[in-house]
N, C-alpha and C positions, 0 to 999 in steps of 0.2 A: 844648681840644677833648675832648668825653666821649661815646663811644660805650656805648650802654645794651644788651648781649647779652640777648635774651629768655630771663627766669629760667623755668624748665621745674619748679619744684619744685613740691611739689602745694600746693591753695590752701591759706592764713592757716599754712601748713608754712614757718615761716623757716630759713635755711640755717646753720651756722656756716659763717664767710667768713673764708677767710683772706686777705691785701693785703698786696701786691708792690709797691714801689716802686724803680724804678730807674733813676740819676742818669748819663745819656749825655751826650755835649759839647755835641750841641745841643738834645737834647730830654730830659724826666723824663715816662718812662712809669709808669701807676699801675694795677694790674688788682686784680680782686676776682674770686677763686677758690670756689666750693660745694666747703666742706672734704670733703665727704662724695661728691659726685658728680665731681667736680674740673671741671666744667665753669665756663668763663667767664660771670660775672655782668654784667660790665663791666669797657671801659677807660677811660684817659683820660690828656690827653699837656698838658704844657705847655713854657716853654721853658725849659732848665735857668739856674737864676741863679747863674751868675759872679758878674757883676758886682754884686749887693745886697747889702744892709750886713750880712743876714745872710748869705752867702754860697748855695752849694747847697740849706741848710735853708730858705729860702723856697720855691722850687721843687717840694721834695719836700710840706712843708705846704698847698700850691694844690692840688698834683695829687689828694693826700688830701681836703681838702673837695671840690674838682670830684666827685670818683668816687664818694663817698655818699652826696652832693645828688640827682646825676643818674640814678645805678643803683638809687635807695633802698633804702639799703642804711640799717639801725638799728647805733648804734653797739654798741649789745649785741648781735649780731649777729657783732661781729668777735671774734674767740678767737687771732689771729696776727697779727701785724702788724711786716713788715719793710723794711726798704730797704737800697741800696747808695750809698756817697757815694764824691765823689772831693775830700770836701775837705780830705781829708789827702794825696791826691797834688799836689791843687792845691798846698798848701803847700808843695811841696818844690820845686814846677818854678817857683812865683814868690817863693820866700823867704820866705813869709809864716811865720817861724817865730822863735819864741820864744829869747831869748841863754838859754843854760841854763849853770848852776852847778854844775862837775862836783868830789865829793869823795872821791878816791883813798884807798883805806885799804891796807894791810900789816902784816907784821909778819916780824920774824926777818928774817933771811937774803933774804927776797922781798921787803923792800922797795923797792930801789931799783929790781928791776923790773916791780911793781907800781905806782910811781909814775910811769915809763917807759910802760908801758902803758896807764894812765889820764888821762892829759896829753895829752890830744886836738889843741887847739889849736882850727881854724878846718876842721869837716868839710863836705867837698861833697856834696851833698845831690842834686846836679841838676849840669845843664853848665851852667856859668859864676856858682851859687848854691853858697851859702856858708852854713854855723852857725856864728854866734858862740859862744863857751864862755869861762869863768870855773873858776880853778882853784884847789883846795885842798887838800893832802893830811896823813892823819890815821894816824900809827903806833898799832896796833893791838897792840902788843904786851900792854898791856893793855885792859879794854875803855872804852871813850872816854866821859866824863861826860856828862849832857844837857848841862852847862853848856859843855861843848868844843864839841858838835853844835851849840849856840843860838846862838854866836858865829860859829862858822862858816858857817854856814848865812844869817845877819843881812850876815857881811859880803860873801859869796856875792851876795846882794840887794843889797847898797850898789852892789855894780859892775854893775848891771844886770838880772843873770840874773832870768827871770820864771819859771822852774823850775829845781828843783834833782835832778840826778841822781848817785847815791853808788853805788860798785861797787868792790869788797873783791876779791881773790886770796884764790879757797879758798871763797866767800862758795855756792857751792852746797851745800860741806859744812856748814857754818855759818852761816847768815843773820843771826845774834843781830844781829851789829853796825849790818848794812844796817836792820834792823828796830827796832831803835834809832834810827836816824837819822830814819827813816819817820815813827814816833810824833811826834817833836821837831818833824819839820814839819809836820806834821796838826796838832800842838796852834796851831803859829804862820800855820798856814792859810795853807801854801805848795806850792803841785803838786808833787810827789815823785813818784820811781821809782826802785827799787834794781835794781841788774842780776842779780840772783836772781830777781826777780821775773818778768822777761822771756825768761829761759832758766835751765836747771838745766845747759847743756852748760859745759864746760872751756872755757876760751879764753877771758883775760882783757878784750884789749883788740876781741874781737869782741861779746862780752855790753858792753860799757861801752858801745861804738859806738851796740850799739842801745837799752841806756838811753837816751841823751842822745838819739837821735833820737827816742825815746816821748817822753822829757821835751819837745821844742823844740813838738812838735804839740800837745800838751796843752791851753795855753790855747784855740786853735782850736778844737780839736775839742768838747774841753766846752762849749764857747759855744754850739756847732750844735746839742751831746747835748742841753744845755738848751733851746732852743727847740724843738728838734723833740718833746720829752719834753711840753713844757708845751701844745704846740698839740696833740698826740695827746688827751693827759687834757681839755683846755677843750672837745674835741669829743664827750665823753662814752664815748672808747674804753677801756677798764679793762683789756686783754690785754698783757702781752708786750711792748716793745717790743726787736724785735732788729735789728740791723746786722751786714753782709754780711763774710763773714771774704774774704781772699786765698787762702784753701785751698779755695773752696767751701762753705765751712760759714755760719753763722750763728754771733752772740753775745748778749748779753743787751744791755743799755744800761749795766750797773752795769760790766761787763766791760769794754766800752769806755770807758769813762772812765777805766780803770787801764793797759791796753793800746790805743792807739787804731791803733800801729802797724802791728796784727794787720789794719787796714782799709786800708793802701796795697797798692797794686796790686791794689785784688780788681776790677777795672772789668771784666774779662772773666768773672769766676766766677760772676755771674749767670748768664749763657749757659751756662756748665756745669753748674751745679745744674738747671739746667728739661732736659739733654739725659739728667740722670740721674735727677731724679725726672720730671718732665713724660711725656719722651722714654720712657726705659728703657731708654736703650744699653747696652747689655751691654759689647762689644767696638767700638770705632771712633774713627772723628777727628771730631771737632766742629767747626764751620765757621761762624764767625758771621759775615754780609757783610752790613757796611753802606755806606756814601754814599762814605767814604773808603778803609776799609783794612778789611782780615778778620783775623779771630782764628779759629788754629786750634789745640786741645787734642787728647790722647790719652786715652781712656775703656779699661780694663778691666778685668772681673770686675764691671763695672759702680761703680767707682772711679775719680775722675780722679787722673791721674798729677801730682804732686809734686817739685817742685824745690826746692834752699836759693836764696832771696832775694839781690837786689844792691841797694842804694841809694847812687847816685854813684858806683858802681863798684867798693863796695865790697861786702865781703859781711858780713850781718847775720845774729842768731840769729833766723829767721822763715821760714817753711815757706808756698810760693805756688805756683799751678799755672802747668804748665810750659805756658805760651800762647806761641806764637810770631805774630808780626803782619808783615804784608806789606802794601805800599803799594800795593794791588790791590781795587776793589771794585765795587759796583753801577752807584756815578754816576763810575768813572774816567773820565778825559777823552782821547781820543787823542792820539798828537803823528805828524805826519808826515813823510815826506819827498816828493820829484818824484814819484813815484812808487808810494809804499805805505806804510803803518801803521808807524811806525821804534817805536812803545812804548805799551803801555799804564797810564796813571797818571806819576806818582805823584801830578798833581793831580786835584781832582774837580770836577766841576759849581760845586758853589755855592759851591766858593773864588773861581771866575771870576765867579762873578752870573750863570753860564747854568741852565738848567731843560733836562730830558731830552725829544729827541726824541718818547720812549713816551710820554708822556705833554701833549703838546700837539695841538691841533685842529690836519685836517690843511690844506692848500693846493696844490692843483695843478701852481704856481707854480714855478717854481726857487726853492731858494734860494741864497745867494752866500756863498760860500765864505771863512771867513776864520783869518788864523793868527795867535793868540794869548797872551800872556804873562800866565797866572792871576794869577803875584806879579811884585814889581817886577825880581828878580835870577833868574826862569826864563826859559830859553831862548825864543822866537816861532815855535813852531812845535804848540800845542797848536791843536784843530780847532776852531774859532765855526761855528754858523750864524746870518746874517740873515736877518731875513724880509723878503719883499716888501717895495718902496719904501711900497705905498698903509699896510703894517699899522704903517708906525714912527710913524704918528699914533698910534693909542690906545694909549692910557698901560697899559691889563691884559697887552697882547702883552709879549713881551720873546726877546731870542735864544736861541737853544738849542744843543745839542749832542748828536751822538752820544756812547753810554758801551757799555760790556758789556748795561748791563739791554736798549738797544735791540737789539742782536745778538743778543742769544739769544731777544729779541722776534721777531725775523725767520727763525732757522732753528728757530722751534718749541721750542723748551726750554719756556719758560712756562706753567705750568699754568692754565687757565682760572681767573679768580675769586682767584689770586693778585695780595697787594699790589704785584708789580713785573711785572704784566701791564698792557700798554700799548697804546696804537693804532697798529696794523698798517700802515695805510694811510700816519700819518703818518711812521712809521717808513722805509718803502719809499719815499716822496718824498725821504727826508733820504740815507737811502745813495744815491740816483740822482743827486742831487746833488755828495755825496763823490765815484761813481765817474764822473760828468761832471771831477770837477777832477784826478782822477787820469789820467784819458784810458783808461779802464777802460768797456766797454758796460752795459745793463743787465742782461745775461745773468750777469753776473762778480758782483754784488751779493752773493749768500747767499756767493759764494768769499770774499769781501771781510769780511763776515761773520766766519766762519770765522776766517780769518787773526785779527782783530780781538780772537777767543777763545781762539786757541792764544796771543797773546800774553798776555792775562790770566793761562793756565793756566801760562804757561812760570813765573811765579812763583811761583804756589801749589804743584804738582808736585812740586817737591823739597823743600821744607818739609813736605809731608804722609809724604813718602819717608823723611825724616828721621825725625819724629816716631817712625811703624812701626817703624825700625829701633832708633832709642834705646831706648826702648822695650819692644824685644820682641815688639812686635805680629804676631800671624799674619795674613798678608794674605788667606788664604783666610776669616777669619774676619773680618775690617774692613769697616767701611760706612761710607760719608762721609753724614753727616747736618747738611742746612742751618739755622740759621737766621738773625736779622735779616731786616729789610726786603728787602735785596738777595739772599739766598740763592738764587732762582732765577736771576738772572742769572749766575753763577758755580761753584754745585757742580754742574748736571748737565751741564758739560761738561767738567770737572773729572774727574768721576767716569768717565765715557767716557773719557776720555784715557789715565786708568790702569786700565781694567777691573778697578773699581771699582761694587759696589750704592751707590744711595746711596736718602737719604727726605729731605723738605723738611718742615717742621716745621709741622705746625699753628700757626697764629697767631704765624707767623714771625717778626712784626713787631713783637710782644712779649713776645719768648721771655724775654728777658733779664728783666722784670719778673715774667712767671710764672716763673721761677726762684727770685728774692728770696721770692715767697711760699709757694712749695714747697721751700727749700731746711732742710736739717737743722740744728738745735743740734750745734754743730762744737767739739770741745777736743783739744787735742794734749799730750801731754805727753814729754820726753824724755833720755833720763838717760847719762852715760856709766861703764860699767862696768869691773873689771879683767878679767873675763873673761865673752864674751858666752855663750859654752856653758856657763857653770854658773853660771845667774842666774835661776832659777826661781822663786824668793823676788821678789826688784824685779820681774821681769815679771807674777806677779800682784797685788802690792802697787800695780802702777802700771796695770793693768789697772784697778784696784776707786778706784784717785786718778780715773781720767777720765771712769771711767761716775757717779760722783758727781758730778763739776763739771756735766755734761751733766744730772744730774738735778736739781741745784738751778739752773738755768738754767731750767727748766721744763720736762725733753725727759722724756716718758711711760716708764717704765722696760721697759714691755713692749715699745719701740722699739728701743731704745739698741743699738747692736751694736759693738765693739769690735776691731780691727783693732790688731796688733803686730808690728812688723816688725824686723828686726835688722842692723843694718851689720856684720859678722863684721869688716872690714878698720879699724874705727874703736872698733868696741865698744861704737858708740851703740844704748840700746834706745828705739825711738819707739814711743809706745802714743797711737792714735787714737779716740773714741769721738763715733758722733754718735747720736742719736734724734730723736724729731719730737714736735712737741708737738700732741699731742691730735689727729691726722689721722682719720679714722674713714672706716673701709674701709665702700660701698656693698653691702651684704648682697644688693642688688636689682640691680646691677649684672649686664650680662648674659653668661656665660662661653661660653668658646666650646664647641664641639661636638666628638667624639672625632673628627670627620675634617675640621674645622677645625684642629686641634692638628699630625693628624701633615701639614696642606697646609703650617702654618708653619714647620713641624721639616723637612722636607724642599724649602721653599725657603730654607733656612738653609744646607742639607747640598747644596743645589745637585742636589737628585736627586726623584724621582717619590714619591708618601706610601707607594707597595707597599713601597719598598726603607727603612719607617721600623719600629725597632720599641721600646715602650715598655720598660723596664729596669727601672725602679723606682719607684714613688712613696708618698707620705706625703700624710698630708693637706689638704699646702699646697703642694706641690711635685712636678713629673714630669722624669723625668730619660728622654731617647730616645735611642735611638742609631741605627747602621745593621745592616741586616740580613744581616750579611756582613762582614767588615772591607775598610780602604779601601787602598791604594798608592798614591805619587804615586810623579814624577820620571823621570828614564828607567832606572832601575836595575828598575825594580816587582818583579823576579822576586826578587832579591836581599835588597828591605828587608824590611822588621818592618811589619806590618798594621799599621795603626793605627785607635783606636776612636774615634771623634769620637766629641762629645754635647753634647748640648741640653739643657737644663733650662727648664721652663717650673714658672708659681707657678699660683695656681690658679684666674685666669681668662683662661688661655691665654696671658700674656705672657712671650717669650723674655726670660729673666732671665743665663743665663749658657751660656756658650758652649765647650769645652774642643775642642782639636786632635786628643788622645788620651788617652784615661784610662781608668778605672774609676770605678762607683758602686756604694752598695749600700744597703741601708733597716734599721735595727737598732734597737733598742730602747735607750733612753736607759741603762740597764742595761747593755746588752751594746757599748756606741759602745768603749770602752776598747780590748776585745780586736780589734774591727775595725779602728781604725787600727792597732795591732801585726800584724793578718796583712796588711794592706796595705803597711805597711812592709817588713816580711820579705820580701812576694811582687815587691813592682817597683820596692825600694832599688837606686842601680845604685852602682858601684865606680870609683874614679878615682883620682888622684894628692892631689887633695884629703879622701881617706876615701870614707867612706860617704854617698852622696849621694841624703835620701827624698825621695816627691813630695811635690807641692804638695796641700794639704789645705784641701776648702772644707767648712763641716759646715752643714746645714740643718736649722733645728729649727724648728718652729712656721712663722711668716712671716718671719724672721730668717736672713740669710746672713750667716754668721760666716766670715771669710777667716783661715783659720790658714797661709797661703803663706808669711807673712814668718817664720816660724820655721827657726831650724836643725837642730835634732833630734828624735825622735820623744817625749823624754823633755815637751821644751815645748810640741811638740802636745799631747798627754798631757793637761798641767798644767791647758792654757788650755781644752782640749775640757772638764775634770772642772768647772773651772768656773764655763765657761757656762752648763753643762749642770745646775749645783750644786740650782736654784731649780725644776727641772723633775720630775714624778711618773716613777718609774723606767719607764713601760711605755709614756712617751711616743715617739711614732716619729720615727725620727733618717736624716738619708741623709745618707751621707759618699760624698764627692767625691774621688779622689785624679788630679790631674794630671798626664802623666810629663813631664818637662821633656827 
């Protein structure tokens, strides 16, 4: 199915497009983006293929011819082109994975628990799946011949393994060996991966872990990289192709073939990429509700938040967003008791073969009530409707059910002209039904309702609870913003529950794919140090490693912004860099008005635009505050004012959000001595030393987060720079956060 969005760009004026593809369990959405206006050109959905020989890459290849057959759309035309798969997760939940050949190396004194640590055996991947492995270990005490490596590796193969993964003790300081071994199978055109190559952190038998899991996906995955690669180019598209990182980011194709790892678990990062570039959340939870279950993220400073990875329960060296998921969503199904709503979910509609109340023609009629087991070992107590005796003749009718989407159809949540807006009428037939078998009047219906959705919310509410608090999130500053299909039926009463704002996403329905196409060239890189306070050398050394990887990736350098953060308790430095390739900001685009600015800045601040006033700004950026200082809590006389502020860029969109802070605008020249007087002026003191803010610096169109820093000496380092490439009189606004 391909819907054609009326292109708006001026005549024989073609657009650069950029295309979103992305691979859901039951459907592959594909959209086509105007790089320049970001409006939708076109979408187009088909059904995700499992089951084909080429697995999810058929799918993805329909959805892409469908959408620039029907949109026409010229393949020169396209300048970005990505998608998300899951058919590397597929492979872990059905085994479909490759025996791999793992070859331990040591030396000295470490060997034997070097080889203790690399002697895997049979890793679980999934519950009740399994990796085969093959073993062979190589004392390093000197460095090992090709002719060791060819044997080994040969006889590696004899016993099965269809990839081989080599991972050394020490091999971060050293990679000679592992790169030796690499070569040797490149030459004998055998999939390799060294566990250097996959992380630079310490930890032998976790970097090995997740070799051998890169290595067992390999063949898979490259089979898919190859078709998908070859049907892109047969279509005449010559751009980019990238695939969807688990962090949110994007990668190149070549990238994926060597790490494919890096693409388990990214199923929900689409949905956060379109809430940070699409959307433009600054601060909030993300909410994506479909047919079955909802995924929800934490966004801030306009970053999604980051957790270390598990696979099988165990934990690997790979960096994935922290999504938490609940058996709760659009088409949940009720389950009853005598008497009332006993839960909502965990199954849904079209696990049962029923279709949603909202959306069927209505009938006057009763319908009869029935209770039902979706799978063969769930309880009989999930809610059927049948239709009339005369409709069980024609074969297009079929039964239905109430879910969340109809209830929030019935007490008004639904925005007109939204995808999970439904008919009313046959909605209200289908609850009068329910509360006839309840022995409930027609009067109690919307209460029934009601109930129907605090049991939905009772799920989500402490998961979003959570989030905020792990997190750190200020809830004065949070907004729940929906998307997928079902988002209406579940975040605005969600959001009412916890007074909470929330927004519903434009083109809700395929957020997840306008993600894929707006999302950023993504590279992590991450090192462990002997001491993180005096590593201003690796932290810009590793700075200038990731803004390269990202620029030979293809991400525009005037993009690229760089994010460093530092775990003091571990001494890991992790240095993030993403950019976008070739996105080209609308010059014609229309900005808003100075008392549109301060109506948005003051529905932020929860206050009138008199009480907003502007701070400071640069040419790409405004920073507001309030006209007064604030107090909460019941103390007010007592605390410390505090400054909220708003940052808007500069065509009026809230970019960031701060509790309490300062800003100030300085000349690329004079940024140095600013962060020192801000430091001096609201460092606070503790048991742990000296304790500065948090530091965002604004330069050009670029929000550089220098937070994850510990001292003022590495703000310093990273502010000079950033800053290194810019004309000294360029204007700079620094940000300092008080935590």
């Amino acid at each position: 199915m391909v819907e054609k969005v009326k292109n708006e760009s001026a005549a024989g004026d073609l657009p650069a497009v950029r295309v979103g593809i992305d691979v859901g369990g039951t459907f592959t959405h594909a959209v086509a983006i105007d790089g320049t206006t970001r409006k939708i050109l076109g979408k187009a959905k088909v059904p995700t293929s499992h089951r084909a020989k080429e697995g999810v890459a058929r799918g993805i290849v329909d959805a892409l011819h469908g959408l620039l057959q029907e949109a026409d759309i010229k393949p020169e035309q396209v300048n970005f082109i990505a998608h998300s798969t899951t058919q590397a997760t597929n492979a872990l939940l059905e085994g479909d994975l490759a025996k791999v050949g793992i070859i331990g190396m040591g030396a000295g004194l470490n060997k034997a628990l070097a080889e203790h640590s690399t002697r895997l055996g049979k890793i679980e991947v999934a519950p009740g799946c399994f990796m085969d492995t093959c073993y062979r270990f190589i004392a390093t005490d000197k460095p090992p011949s090709d002719e060791l490596l060819e044997k080994t590796i040969k006889d590696l193969i004899a016993e099965g393994a269809g990839a081989i993964a080599c991972s050394e003790a020490f091999a971060v300081d050293g990679p000679e060996n592992e790169q030796r071994a690499a070569q040797v199978a490149s030459r004998l055109g055998v999939l390799f991966t060294a566990g250097s190559e996959v992380s630079q952190l310490y930890g032998l038998k976790v970097r090995t872990r997740t070799a051998v899991i890169n290595a067992g996906i390999l063949p898979k995955m490259i089979e898919s990289a190859n078709l998908t690669e070859e049907s892109v180019r047969g279509s005449g598209i010559t751009a980019p192709i990238m695939i969807m990182r688990s962090d949110g980011g994007v990668m190149d194709i070549d990238a994926m073939r060597k790490r494919p790892i890096l693409s388990i678990l990214s199923g929900p990062a689409a949905g956060v990429a379109a809430a940070m570039m699409f959307l433009r959340i600054s601060d909030g939870v993300f909410v994506e509700v479909g047919g079955t279950s909802t995924d929800m993220s934490a966004i801030a400073n306009g970053r999604a938040l980051i957790r270390s990875a598990e696979i099988g329960g165990h934990r690997v060296y790979m960096r994935t967003l922290d999504v938490r998921t609940v058996g709760v969503a659009g088409g949940s199904m009720l389950r009853l008791t005598g008497s009332g709503v006993k839960d909502v979910g965990p199954r849904s509609a079209h696990i049962a073969g029923l279709k949603y109340a909202s959306f069927e023609a209505p009938d006057p009629r009763p319908y009869t009530v029935k209770l039902v087991r979706p799978l063969a070992k769930d309880p009989e107590d999930y809610l059927a409707l049948l239709r009339p005796q005369s409709e069980a003749t024609d074969p297009a009718a079929s039964d239905f059910t109430i879910t969340p989407t109809c209830a929030s159809n019935l007490l008004g949540l639904v925005p007109a002209g939204d995808c999970a807006s439904g008919n009313v009428e046959t909605i209200g037939e289908a609850f009068k039904s329910l509360a006839a078998h309840l022995h409930k009047d027609n009067l109690q219906i919307r209460d029934l309702a009601t109930e129907i959705m605090k049991s939905a919310a009772k799920k989500c509410v402490p998961v979003i609870r959570a989030l905020i608090a792990d997190h750190k999130l200020d809830p004065e500053l949070t907004k729940l913003v929906g998307g997928g299909g079902g988002a209406a039926a579940i975040v605005p009463f969600v959001a009412h529950e916890m007074g909470l704002n929330f927004a519903l996403a434009e083109h809700a329905d395929v957020i997840s794919a306008i993600g894929v196409a707006m999302a950023l060239i993504r590279e992590t890189v991450e090192r462990q140090v002997a001491n993180a306070g005096q590593a201003n050398e690796t932290i810009l050394a590793m700075r200038q490693e990731v803004f390269e990887a990202v620029h030979r990736m293809g991400a525009d350098p005037l993009t690229i912004e760089v994010h460093v953060e530092i775990d003091s308790k571990t001494n890991i430095i992790r240095a993030t860099a993403s950019g976008s390739s070739k996105f080209y900001e609308d010059s014609a685009a229309l900005s808003l008005s100075e008392a549109e600015r301060l109506k948005v800045v003051a529905d932020s601040l929860r206050t009138e635009p008199a009480h907003v006033k502007l701070l400071c700004r640069s040419r790409t950026f405004e920073v507001y505050g309030l006209d007064g200082a604030r107090r909460s809590g019941k103390f007010k006389l007592f605390q410390a004012a505090r400054k909220p502020l708003r940052i808007l860029d500069a065509k009026g969109v809230l970019r960031l959000q701060a509790r309490d802070g300062v800003a100030e605008v300085a000349t690329a020249a004079a940024v140095d001595a600013l962060i020192l007087r801000f430091c001096e002026e609201h460092a606070t003191w503790g048991d742990a030393g000296k304790t500065i803010p948090s530091f965002i610096m604004l330069v050009q169109g670029k929000i550089i987060d220098l937070s994850g820093l510990l001292d003022e000496g590495q703000v310093r380092a990273l502010a000079a720079a950033e800053l290194k490439e810019q004309s000294a009189d360029v204007q700079v606004i620094i940000v300092a956060k008080f935590n």
